[in-house]
N, C-alpha and C positions, 0 to 999 in steps of 0.2 A: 450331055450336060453334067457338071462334076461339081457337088457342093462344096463349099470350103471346110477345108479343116475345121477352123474356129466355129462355124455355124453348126457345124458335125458334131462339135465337141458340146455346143448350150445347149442342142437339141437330147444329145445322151443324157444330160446332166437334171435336163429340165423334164424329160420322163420318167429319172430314178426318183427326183424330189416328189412328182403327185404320186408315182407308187410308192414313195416311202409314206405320205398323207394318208395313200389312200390304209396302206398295212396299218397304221396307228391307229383308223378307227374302225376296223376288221375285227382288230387286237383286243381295243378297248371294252368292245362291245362281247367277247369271247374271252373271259381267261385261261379256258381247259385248252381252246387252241390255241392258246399263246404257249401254255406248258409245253403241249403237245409238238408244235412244230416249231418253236422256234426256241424257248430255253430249255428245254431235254433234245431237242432234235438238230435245228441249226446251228444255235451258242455255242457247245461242245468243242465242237469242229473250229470254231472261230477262235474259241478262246485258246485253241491248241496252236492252230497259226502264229497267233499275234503273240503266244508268250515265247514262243520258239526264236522267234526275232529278238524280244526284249530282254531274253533270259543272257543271251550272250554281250548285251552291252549295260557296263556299270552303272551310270546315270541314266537321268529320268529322261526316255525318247518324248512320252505327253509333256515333262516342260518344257524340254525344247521347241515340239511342237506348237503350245503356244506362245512362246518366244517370238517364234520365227513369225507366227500370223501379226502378232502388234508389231515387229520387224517392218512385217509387208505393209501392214495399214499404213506407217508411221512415212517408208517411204513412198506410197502413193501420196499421200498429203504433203508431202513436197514437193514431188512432180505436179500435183495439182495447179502446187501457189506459184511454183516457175511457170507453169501456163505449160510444159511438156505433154502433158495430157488434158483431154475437151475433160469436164464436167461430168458430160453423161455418161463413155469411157469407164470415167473411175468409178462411178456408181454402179455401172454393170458387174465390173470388176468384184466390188466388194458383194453385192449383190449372189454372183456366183462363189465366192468363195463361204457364205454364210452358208449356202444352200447346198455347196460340198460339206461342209463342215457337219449339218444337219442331217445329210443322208447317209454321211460314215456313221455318225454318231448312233445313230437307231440300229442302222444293220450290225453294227458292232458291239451294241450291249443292249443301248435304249429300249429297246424292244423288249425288255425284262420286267420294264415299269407296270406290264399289263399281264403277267403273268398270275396264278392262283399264290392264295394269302399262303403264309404258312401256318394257319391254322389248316386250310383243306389241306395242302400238301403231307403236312405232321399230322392230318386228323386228329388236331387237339382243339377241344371244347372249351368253349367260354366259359372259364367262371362268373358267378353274380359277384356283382359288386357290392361287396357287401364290409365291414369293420371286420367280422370274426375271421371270413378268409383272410384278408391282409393282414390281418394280425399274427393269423397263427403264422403265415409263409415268413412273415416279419421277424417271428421270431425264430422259424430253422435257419434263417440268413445269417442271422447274427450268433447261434451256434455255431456253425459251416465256418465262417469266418475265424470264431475265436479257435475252434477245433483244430483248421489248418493253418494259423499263424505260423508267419516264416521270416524271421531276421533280413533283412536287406544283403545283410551277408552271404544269405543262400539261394543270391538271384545268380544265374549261371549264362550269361549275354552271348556267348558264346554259341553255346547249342542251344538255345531258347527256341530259332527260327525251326529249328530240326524236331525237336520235343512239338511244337503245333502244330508242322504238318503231320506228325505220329498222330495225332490226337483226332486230325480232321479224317485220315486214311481209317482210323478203329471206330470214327464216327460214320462214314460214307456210306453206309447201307443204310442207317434209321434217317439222317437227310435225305438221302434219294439224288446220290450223285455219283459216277463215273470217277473216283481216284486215280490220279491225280489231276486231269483235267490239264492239260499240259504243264511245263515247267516255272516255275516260279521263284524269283528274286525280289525281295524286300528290299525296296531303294529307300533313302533320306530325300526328304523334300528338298529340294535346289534353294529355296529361300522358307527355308524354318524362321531364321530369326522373325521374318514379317508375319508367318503363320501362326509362330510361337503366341504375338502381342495379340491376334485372333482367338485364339485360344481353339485354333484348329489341331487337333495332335496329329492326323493323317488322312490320308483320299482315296481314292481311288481313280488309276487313266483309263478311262473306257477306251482309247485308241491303238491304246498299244499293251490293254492286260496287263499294268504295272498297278504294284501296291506301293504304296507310299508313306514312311512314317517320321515324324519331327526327328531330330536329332536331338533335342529338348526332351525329350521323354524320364520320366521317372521310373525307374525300377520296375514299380507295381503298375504302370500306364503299358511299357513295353509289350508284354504277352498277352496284353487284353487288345489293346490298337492292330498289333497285328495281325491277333485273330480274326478280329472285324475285318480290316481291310481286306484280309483273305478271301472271307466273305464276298465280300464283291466280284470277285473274279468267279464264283461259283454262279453269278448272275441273281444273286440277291441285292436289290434294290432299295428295299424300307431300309430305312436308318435303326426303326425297332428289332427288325429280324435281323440287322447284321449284327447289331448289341447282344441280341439271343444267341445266335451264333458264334461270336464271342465269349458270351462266357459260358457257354455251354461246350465249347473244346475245352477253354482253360482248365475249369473243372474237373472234368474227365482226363487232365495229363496226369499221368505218373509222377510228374515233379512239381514236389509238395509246396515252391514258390509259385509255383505256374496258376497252380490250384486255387490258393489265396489269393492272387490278385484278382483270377476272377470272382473269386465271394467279396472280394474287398471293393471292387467296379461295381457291383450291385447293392452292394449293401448300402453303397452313397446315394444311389436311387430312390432303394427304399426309404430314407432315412428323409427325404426330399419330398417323397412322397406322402410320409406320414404327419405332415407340416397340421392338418383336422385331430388327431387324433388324442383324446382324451389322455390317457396313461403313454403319452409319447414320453417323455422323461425319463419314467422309469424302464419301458422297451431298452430306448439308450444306455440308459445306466449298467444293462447286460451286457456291453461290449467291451470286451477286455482294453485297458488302459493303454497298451502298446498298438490294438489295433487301430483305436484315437486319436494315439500318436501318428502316427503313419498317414494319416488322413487328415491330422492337422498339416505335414510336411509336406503332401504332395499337394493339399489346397492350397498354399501358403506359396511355395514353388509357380503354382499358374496365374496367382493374383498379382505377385512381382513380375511377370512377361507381360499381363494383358495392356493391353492399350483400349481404353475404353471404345475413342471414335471410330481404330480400327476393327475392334471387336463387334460396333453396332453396326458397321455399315455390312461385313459379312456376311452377318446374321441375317439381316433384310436380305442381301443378295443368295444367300443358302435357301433362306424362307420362299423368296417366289420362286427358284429351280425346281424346289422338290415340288411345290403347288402344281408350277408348269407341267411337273412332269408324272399327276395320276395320284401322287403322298398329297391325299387333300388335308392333311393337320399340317401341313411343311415344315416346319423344324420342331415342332411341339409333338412329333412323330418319335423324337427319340425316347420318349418318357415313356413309349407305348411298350418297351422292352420290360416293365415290370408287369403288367398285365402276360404277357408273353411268359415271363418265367415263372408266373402264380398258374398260368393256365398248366403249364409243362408240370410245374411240382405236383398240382393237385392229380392229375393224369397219373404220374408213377404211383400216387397214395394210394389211387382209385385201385389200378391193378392188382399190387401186393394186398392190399384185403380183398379185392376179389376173387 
């Protein structure tokens, strides 16, 4: 008796999808095994694969990729309404395509969402939440900042991408990752402009380990987006820890633009963040006038792109991914990057007096 190909092929497909179910709630339920087997142990290897692919061709293979799937839906629903295909057919169809799509997606990064915080991972300690902490971090931000101001003039587009990988390779011991982690190309989003009115600057393709950054970018946006985005191919997840990540390379570059943008990406944070706070006015008033400048230009630059109704329906649709996906604050997750950097400062303060 000989099974059929196709029924060979729902049957494979439809054992990998419950053990993908089943690893997500193995996962959820264990972080240290999640570090342990699958993003220090499996990811590695995967992310080596999939960039070895992506690194040799220019454009984005995950646009494509979802191209091609609203392609396939778009002509299924035609063959539907010619009556070419039954009903149940094209629902199988799409049915199995979701549930490929769901079981790459996990083995191919997904699986990071349950990984340990980067507090355990950095064994870095919460700070209280308290006015005097954020104050005092509030105000080495806003030194840091004025300290490395750097003219737009001395942004260098060129070797930017080359200066962050240095930065992430001199970083890769105290994160706790494998440098390089296979090979790596910085693509432009296929459709910036619509991303741009989002006010999305960049992503991340879990399918194919590409990073991804607007063509829209400002100056002082470019070496901080990409750091982030980098981020993600290291298999960091939170929105908060790619933002730490980010400006926690920029920082630590040797080039004194690179450096500034990251104080200048957080220091907007801060400044967002101190919205409660009694003597915010005069905190501000500490910020040197060009650094103001600069921060009035590049807000000024995203408010002319944004398109509000594209901008809200994003946001909702960003907001329930990440929720779906384990980031139970879902897009209110990115704000969490200043707790992250008050934790890490207070951390080095603690040392050096100790």
């Amino acid at each position: 008796m000989r099974i059929k190909s196709s029924v060979l092929k729902s049957s494979i497909l439809f054992i990998f999808f419950l053990l993908t179910l089943l690893m997500q709630l193995i996962f959820k339920c264990n972080a240290l095994l999640t570090e342990k087997f699958y993003s220090t142990g499996l990811y590695p290897y995967i992310a080596k694969v999939l960039s070895s692919a992506s690194v040799r061709v220019p454009f984005s293979l995950g646009d494509a990729f979802y191209v091609s799937l609203i392609l396939l839906l778009l002509a299924g629903l035609v063959l539907l309404a010619l009556r070419k295909i039954g009903f149940g057919r094209f629902l199988i169809r799409v049915l199995q395509t979701i549930a490929l799509v769901y079981v790459l997606f996990y083995w191919l990064w997904g699986f990071n969402y349950y990984r340990q915080s980067a507090h355990q991972r950095l064994h870095l300690n919460k700070s209280p939440t308290n006015d005097s902490i954020f104050i005092r971090n509030f105000i080495y931000v806003i030194e840091q900042t004025n300290y490395y101001y750097s003219p737009q003039t001395q942004f260098k587009p060129a070797i930017t991408d080359a200066l962050i990988e240095a930065s992430y390779k001199s970083k890769s011991a105290y994160l706790g990752y494998e440098y390089p982690m296979g090979r790596n190309r910085t693509k432009r989003i296929t459709f910036s402009d619509f991303f741009a009115k989002a006010t999305i600057l960049g992503y991340y393709g879990p399918f194919f380990n590409e990073t991804h950054v607007n063509k829209h970018l400002t100056a002082w946006d470019i070496p901080v987006v990409t750091a982030h985005e980098k981020s993600h191919r290291l298999g960091i997840t939170s929105e908060a820890e790619a933002g730490f990540y980010g400006w926690l390379i920029c920082v630590n570059s040797k080039d004194d633009f690179i450096s500034y943008a990251g104080w200048l990406y957080v220091l907007d944070y801060f400044i967002y963040q101190s919205r409660g706070i009694k003597n915010r006015k005069e905190l501000i008033a500490k910020i040197r006038p060009e650094v103001l400048g600069d921060m009035s230009v590049r807000n000024a630059h995203w408010r002319s792109w944004r398109n509000e109704k594209i901008d809200d329906v994003t946001t909702k649709v960003n907001d329930a991914y990440l929720k779906s996906n384990n980031i139970q604050k879902g897009i209110d997750d990115y704000n969490d990057v200043v707790q992250l950097i008050i934790d890490f400062l207070e951390g080095e303060q603690s040392a050096e007096s100790g």
